[in-house]
Structure formats: C-alpha cells, structure tokens
PABA-898745 format. One record per residue: z, x, y of N, C-alpha, C, O in turn; residue in three letters. Coordinates in pm, whole numbers, plus 50000, padded with zeros to 5 digits. Each point is the difference from the previous one (the first is absolute). Example, Ala and Ser with C-alpha at 12.3 -4.5 7.8 and 13.67 -1.06 7.14 Angstrom:
! PABA-898745
507805131949431500004991150119500005009050120500665010449998ala/498624986150107500065008250119500734992350109500175005150111ser/
This chain:
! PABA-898745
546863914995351500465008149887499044998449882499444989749961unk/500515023449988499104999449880500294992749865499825007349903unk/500604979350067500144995449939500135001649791500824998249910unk/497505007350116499315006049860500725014749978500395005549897unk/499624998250227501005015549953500684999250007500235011550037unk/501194981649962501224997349959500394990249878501164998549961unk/497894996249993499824996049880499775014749880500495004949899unk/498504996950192499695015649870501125009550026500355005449895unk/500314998350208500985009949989501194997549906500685008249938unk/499424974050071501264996149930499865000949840500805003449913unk/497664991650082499565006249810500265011349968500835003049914unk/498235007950174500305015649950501575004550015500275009449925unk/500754986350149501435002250033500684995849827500655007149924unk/498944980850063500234994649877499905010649822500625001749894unk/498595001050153499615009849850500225016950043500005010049927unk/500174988550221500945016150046501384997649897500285006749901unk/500514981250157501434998149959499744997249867501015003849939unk/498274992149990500274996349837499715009849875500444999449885unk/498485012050189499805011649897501055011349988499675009149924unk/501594992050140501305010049941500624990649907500785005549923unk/499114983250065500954993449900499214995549895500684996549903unk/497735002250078499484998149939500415011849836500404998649884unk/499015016650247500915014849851501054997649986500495005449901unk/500414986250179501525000849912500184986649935500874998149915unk/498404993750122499804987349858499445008749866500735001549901unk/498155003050103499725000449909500445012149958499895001649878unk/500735010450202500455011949910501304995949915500385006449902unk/500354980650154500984993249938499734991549837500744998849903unk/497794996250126499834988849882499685011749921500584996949896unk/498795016650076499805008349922501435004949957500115001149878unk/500895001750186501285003349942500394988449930500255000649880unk/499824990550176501174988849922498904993549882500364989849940unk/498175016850025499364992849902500575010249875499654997549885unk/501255014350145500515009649937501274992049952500655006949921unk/499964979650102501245001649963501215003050118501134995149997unk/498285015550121500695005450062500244999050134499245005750079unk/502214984449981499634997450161500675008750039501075004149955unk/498384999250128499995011050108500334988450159499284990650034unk/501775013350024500584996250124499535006950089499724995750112unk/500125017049844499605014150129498935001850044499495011250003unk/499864976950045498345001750063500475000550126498935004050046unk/501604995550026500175003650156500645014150004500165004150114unk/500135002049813500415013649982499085010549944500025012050027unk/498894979749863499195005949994498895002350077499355010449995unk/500344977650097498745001350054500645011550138499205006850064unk/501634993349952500835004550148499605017049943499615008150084unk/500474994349829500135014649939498505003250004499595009250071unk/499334981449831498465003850052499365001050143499125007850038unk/501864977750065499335003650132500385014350068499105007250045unk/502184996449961500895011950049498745014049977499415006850084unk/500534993449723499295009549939498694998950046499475009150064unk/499914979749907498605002050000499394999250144498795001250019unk/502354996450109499065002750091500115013250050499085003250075unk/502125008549898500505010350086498495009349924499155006450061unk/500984991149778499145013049953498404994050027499135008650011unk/500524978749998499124997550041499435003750103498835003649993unk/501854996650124499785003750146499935018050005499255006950068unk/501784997249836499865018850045498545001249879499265009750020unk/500394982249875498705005949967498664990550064498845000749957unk/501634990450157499264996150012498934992749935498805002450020unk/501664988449897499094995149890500504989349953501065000749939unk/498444989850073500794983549971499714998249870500544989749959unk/498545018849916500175000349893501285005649957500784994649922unk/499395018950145501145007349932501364988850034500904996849922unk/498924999350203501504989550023499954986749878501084996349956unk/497744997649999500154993449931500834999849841500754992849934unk/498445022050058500555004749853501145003950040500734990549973unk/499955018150078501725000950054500304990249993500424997249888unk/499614992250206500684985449965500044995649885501134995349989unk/498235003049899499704998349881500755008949903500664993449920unk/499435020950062500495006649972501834995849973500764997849906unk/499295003250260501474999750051500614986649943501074999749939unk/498004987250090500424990149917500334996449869500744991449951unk/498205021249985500374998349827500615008249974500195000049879unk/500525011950194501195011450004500994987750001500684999149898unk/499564990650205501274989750007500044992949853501004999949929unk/497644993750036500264994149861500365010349899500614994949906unk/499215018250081500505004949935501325002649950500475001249887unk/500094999650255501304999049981500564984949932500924998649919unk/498414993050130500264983349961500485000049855501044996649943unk/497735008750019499774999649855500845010349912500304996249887unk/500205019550164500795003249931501564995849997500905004649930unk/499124987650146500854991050039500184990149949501204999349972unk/498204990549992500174989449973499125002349814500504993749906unk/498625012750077499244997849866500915008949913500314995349891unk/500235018950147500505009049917501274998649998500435001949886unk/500664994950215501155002650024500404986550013501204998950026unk/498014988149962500504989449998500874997350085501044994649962unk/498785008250163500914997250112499424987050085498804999050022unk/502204990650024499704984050020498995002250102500255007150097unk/498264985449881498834997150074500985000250148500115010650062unk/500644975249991499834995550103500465013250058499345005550087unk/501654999049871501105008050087498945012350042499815002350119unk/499505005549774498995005850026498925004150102499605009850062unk/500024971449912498785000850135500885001250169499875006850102unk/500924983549856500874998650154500395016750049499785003350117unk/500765005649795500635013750036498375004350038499685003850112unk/499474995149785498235008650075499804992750134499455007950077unk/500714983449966499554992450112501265005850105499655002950114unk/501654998649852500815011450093499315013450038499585004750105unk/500474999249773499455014149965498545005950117499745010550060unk/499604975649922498285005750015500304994850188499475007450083unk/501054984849952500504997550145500935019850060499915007950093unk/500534991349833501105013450067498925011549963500155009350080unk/498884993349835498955008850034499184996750137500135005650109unk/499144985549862499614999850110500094998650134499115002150082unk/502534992549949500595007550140499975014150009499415006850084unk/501504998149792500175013950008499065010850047500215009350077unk/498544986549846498775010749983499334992050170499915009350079unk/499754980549974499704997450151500965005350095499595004750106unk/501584995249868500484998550128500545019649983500665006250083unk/498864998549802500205018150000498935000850086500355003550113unk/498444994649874498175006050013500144991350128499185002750088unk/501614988549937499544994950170500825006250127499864999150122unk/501215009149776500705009350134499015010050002499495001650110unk/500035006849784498835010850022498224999350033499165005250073unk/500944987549847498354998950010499554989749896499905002749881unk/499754981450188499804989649971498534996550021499474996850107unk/499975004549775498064997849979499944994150080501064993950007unk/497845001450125499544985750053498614999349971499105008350015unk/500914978149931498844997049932498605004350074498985005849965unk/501404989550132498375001150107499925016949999498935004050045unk/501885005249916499285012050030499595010949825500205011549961unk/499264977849993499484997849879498584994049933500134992549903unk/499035009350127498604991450019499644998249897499044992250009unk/501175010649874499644998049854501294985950012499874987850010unk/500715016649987500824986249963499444988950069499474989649963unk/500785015450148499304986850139499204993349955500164988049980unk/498465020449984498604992049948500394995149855499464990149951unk/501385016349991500394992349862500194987749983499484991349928unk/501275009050141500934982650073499114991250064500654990450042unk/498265008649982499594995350064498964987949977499505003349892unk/499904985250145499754989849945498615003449937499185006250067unk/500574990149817498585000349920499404985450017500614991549936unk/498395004550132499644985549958498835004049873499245009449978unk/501184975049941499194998049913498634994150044499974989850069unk/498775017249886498404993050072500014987049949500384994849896unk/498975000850231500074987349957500874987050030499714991050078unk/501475010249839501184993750001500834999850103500604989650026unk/499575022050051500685000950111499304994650127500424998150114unk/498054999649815499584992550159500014985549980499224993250065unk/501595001449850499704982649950501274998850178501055004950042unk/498204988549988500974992750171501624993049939500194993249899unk/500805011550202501044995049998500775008949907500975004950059unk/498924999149806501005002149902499175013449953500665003749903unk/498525003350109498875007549972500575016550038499885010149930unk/500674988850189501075012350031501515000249975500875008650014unk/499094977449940501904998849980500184999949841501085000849940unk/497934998350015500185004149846499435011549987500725008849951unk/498234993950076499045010949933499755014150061499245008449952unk/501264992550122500215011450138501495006449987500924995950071unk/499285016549816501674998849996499795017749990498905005350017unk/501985000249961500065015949914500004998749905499984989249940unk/500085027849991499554995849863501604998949889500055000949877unk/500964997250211501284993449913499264989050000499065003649930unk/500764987550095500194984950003498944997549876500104991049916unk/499025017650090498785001149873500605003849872499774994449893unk/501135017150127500405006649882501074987649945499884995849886unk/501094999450199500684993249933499624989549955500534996049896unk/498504996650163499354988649888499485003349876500134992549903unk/499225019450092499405005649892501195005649901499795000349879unk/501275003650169500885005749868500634984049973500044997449880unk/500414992350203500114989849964499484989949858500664995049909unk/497705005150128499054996649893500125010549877499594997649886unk/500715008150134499845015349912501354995849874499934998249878unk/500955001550194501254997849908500204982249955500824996249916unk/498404996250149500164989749910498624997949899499884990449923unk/499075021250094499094999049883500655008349916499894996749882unk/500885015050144500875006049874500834994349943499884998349879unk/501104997550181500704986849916499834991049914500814996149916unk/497954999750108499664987049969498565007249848500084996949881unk/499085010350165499255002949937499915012649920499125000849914unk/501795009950110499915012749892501245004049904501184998650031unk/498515004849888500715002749849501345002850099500784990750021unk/499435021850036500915005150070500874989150096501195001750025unk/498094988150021500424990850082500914992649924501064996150049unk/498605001649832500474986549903501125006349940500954992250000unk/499375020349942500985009649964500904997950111501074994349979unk/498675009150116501244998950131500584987250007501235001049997unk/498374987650011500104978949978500975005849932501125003250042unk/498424998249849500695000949848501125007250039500984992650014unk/499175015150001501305007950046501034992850102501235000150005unk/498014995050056501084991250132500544989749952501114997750048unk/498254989449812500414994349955500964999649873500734991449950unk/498835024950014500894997649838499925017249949499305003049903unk/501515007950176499335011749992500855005149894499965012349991unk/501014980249904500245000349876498615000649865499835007949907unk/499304978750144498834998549894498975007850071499035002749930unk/500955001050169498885005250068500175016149893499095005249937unk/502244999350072500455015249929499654999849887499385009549954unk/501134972049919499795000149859497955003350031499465007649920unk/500174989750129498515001149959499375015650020498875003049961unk/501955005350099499395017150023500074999550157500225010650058unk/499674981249995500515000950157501015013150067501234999850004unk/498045009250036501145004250097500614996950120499775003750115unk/501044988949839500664995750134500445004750115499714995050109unk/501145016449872500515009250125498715005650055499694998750119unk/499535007749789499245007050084498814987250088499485004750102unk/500274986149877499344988050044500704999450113499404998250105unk/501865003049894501454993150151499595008750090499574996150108unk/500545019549852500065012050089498184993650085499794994450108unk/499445009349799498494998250073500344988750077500255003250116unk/499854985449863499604992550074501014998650175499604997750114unk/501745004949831500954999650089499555006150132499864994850110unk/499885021449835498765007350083499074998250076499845005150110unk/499414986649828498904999350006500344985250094499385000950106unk/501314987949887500634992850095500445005650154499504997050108unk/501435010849868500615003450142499335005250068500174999550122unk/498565009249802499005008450097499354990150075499665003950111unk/500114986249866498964990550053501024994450132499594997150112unk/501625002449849500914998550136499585008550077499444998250108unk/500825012549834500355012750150498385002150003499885012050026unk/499594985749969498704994450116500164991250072499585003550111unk/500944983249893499984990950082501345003650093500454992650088unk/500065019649875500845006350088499255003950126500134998550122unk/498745009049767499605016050152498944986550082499625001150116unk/500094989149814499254989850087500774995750126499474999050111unk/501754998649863500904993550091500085014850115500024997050119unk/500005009549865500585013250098498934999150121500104999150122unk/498455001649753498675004150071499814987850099499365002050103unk/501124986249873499264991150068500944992550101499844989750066unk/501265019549920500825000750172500145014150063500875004550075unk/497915001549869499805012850091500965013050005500265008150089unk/500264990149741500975009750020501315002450100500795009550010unk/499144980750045500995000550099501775000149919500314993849899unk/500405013050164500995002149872501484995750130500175003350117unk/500614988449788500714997150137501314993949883499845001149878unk/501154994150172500944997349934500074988549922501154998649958unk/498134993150007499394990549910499235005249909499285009650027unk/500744984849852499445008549930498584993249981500004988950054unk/498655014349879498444997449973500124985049976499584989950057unk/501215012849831499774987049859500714988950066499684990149933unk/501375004950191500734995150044499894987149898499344990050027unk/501465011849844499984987549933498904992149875500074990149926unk/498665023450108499164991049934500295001349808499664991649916unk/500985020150062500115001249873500974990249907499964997549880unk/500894998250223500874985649952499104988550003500144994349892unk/499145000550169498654988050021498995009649856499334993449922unk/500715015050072498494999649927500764998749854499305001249900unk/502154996350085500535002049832500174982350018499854994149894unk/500364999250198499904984549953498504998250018499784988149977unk/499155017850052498784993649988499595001949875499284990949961unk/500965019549944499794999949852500334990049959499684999549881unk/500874990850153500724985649929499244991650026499634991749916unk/499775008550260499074991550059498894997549915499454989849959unk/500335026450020498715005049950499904996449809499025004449939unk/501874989149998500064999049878499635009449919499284997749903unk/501345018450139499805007049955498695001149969500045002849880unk/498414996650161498555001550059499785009050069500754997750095unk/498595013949935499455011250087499014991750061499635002950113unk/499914987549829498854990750081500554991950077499785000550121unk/501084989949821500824992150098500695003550124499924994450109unk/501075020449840500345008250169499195000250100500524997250108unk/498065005849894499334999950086499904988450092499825002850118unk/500314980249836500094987050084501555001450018500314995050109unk/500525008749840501425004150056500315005150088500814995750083unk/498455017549918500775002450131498874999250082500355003350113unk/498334993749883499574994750110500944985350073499914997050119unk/500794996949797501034987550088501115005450088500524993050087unk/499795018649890501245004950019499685008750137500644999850104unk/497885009649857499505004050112499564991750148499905004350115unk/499874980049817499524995250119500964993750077499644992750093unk/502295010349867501314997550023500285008350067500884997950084unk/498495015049907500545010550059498805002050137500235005050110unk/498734990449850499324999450158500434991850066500085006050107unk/500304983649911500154987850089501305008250062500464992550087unk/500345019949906501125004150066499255005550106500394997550114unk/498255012349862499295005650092499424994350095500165001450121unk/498744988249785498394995050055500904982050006499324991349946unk/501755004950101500434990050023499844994650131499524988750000unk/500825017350137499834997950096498395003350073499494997750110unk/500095008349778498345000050019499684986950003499614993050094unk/500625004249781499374987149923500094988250129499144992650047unk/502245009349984500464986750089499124998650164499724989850063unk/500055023249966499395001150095498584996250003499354993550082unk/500325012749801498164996449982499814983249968499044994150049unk/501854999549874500164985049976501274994650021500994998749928unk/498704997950214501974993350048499664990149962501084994249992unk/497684994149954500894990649990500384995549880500734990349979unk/498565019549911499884994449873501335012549960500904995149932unk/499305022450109501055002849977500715006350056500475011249984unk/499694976350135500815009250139501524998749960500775007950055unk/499754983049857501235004749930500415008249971501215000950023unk/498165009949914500065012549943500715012850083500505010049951unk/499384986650185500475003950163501505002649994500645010350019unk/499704978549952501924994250006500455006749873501175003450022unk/498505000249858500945000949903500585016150012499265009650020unk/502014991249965500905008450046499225014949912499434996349897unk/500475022150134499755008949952500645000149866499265002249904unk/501764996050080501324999949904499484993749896500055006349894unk/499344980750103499634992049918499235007849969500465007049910unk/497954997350136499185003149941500035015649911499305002849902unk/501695005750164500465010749922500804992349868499635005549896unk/501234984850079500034995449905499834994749881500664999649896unk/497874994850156498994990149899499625009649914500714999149900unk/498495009850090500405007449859500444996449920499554994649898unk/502015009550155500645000349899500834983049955500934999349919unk/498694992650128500374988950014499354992249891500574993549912unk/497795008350110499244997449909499705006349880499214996149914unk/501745017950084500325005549863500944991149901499804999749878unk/501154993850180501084992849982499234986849924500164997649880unk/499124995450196499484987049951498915005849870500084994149893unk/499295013450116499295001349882500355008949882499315002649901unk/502065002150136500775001549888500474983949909499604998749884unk/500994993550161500144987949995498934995749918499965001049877unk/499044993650208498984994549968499745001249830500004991649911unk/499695027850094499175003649921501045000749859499404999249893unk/501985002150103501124996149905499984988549917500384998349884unk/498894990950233500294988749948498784994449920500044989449937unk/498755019750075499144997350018499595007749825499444994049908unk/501085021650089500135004549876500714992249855499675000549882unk/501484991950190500874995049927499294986349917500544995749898unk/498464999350146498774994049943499155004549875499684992349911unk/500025020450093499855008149949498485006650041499464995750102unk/499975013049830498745006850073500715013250062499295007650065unk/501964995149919500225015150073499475010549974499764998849880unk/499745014550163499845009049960500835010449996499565011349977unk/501964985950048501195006749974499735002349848499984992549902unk/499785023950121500625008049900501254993549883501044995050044unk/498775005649860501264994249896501485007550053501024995150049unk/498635017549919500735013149986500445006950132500425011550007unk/499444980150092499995006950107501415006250042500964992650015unk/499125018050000501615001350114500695003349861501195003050016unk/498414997249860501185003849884499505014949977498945004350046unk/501685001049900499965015849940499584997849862500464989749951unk/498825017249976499245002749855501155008649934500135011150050unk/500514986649874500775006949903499305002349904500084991149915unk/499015019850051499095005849865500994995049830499724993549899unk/501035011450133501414997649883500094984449978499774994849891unk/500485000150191500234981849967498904991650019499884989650064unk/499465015949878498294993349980500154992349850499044994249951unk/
C-alpha cells in the first residue's frame, strides 16, 4: 500500500472538509462583529447551495453560481436584518426560524426540479473544469503535503483569501474599526456620526453572502447529488461555535476549522489510515461509524467549554453588544 498517498489524500480530504465552514465561520464573525447573532447559517448556506448550484449549472458558469449563492445568501441576511435591526425582533428566535426557513426552501425548490428536471453536474463542463483542482507551482510539488495542501479548486483559494481579507478589514480599515465599534457600544458608535443601521444592513449582507458560498461549495463538492439529506448536513451549527473557537479572528478560523476538518476526515480516511499503519493506527479499525459521525459534533461540545472558560480569563473577542437590539431612542 501506498503509504505516502494515503497520507496525502488524508491532508487534501482535510482542507476538502474544513473550507465550507471556514465561509460560515467567518461569514458569522462578520455578522456578530455587527452586534448581530445570527443562528441561521445552516439555513442560509442551504439556500446559496440549492440557488447557486441549479442557476449555475443552467448558465453553466461557476462564476454565475458563485455570485447566486452570494446573492441568495445576502437576500437571507436581508431579511435577518429587517428583522432583527428595523423591527427589533429577538436575534435568537430569528436566526433559528431562518435556519427553518432556508432548510424548507431548499427541500422545496430540490425535491420540485428533481421530479422534472434535476441539473447533473457532469453534463455541464464549465462547471466540471471549474471545480477542479489548481496546483500551486512549485508548492504542490514539495513531497508528502505538496498535493494535500496546495492542489485544491479554486473555493478552497477563494476562501482563504476572503478569510485574510476580512480580518485585514477588521483589524486595519476606517470601515473595519466603525463596525468593532458598533458591536461593542453601537449607542457611542451613533453619538460620534456613526450610522449604525445602515453599517448592520451592509455588513449582515455582506456576512451571509459569504455563507451561501460555502453553501454552493458544499453541493459542488458532493456532485450535486440531491437526495433526502440535505448539503450542509450540520455544518452551519459547527461553523457558529467555531466563531468562539476562532475568537472571533477571520485569521484564526482558518486553524479552526482546519481541527475540525481533520475530525471530520478520520470518519472517511480512518480505516485507510489503519490499514496503511496497523501498527501505529490499526486502532482506528474498531471504533464504532456512530462515533465517528459524532466527533464533530462532540468536539464542538468540548471547545465550547474550553473556549468559555478560557474567554472568562479574559482576551475575548466577544462583541460587547452582541445578541442585544440598538434602541436609537434610549441612547
């Protein structure tokens, strides 16, 4: 057995599973740096994969599916936000009803288009070659880790890059520091000329879109196959406790859910592993399916914990303001 290539399959498997939760870590830390949690990332991203792969596939164009997903995602924050910013209706209850909401679209709208006429990806060649792995020169030929990092599509590129992207905005532009400001105190953020609402709406937007990409990612990279489970199976609940992991960081998500991703390979590339090295991890053989469909979310559990106890130290990047409503009037 090829030893070195089951090492590299289990790397590249690794950062397959960690870049859909990576856009919904961080399309999350951009909302809640608003002040505003949003529950409904598994409803939202479910609504970009649904959207952005059907119109993707009839125009044939994995740009146009991208921007649909995106679109469709910041159509969901929109609603979020007239929801929760204008009408002051309670965050949690909110996100939880969008995460109903964006689940019962996307049965609805699959399982209409799969009694009539259900896209299949392969008879689509723009998409096909879209999807398909770019190695980086160079880098992808370093031995061992060279194709399991650097050899990916160009999601896995884009999302590191909007990743870096939003924690140099955060951290480094006028606009970035206005939004902080708002999440921590969007009373003084208003006394200084701050517009606040309209800051919530953009960014809220501009958050969820980045989900419903890591929606149409999830669709594309089980082949469109549409079946009674839904894309996201869960990941939009894991990617709202990795914002915690992630100390609210667009940089930090990225070593986040690469941990989480390499939780979610060992369900796949587990009995690989054990086979290619029985003796160092022929254990890996015996542990029950159940478990490993579990760990996920198991290890969502402990680093909720962890990271509670860990904030409670102090160093959080919890938002002040988070999860409360802005009353303009009782400022």
């Amino acid at each position: 057995m090829d030893k070195i290539g089951v090492i590299t399959t289990f790397i590249h498997s690794i950062v397959v599973f960690n870049i859909p939760l990576l856009y919904g870590t961080v399309g999350e830390i951009v909302v809640e740096k608003s002040g505003s949690l949003n529950l409904g990332v598994e409803g939202i991203m479910a609504v970009g994969a649904i959207f952005g792969y059907i119109i993707g596939c009839y125009a044939n164009s994995i740009g146009v599916g991208i921007l649909t997903a995106f679109l469709m995602g910041a159509l969901c924050g929109l609603l979020f936000a007239v929801l929760t910013v204008s009408l002051h209706a309670n965050q949690n209850i909110t996100g939880l009803t969008l995460t109903t909401f964006g689940l019962g679209v996307y049965f609805f709208v699959g399982n209409g288009l799969k009694a009539l006429d259900w896209p299949v990806m392969g008879d689509y060649e723009n998409i096909k070659n879209g999807f398909a792995d770019i190695p980086i020169p160079l880098l992808s030929d370093i031995p061992i880790i060279g194709k399991g990092l650097f050899s990916h599509n160009m999601f896995v590129y884009l999302g590191i890059a909007i990743a870096i992207l939003m924690w140099w905005y955060l951290r480094h532009t006028s606009s970035g520091l206005r939004l902080r400001a708002i999440g921590e105190n969007p009373g003084a953020a208003d006394s200084v000329g701050i517009n606040v609402k309209r800051m919530k709406y953009l960014h809220i937007c501009l958050g969820c879109g980045i989900m419903g990409i890591g929606g149409y990612y999830m669709g594309l990279n089980m082949s469109g196959s549409f079946n009674s489970s839904c894309w996201i199976n869960g990941y939009g609940w894991i990617a709202v406790a990795l914002v915690i992991f992630a100390n609210w960081s667009p940089a930090l998500a990225i070593i986040g859910t690469f941990v989480f991703g390499f939780f979610n390979t060992l369900r796949v590339s587990g009995s690989s592993l054990a086979a290619a090295f029985p003796d160092f991890l022929g254990w890996l053989a015996h542990i029950p399916t159940q478990l490993y469909q579990a760990l996920p979310f198991i290890i969502t559990a402990i680093v909720l914990v962890v990271t509670s106890i860990r904030n409670k130290r102090g160093g959080s990047g919890l938002p002040a303001a988070l999860g409360l409503n802005y009353f303009r009037e009782e400022r």
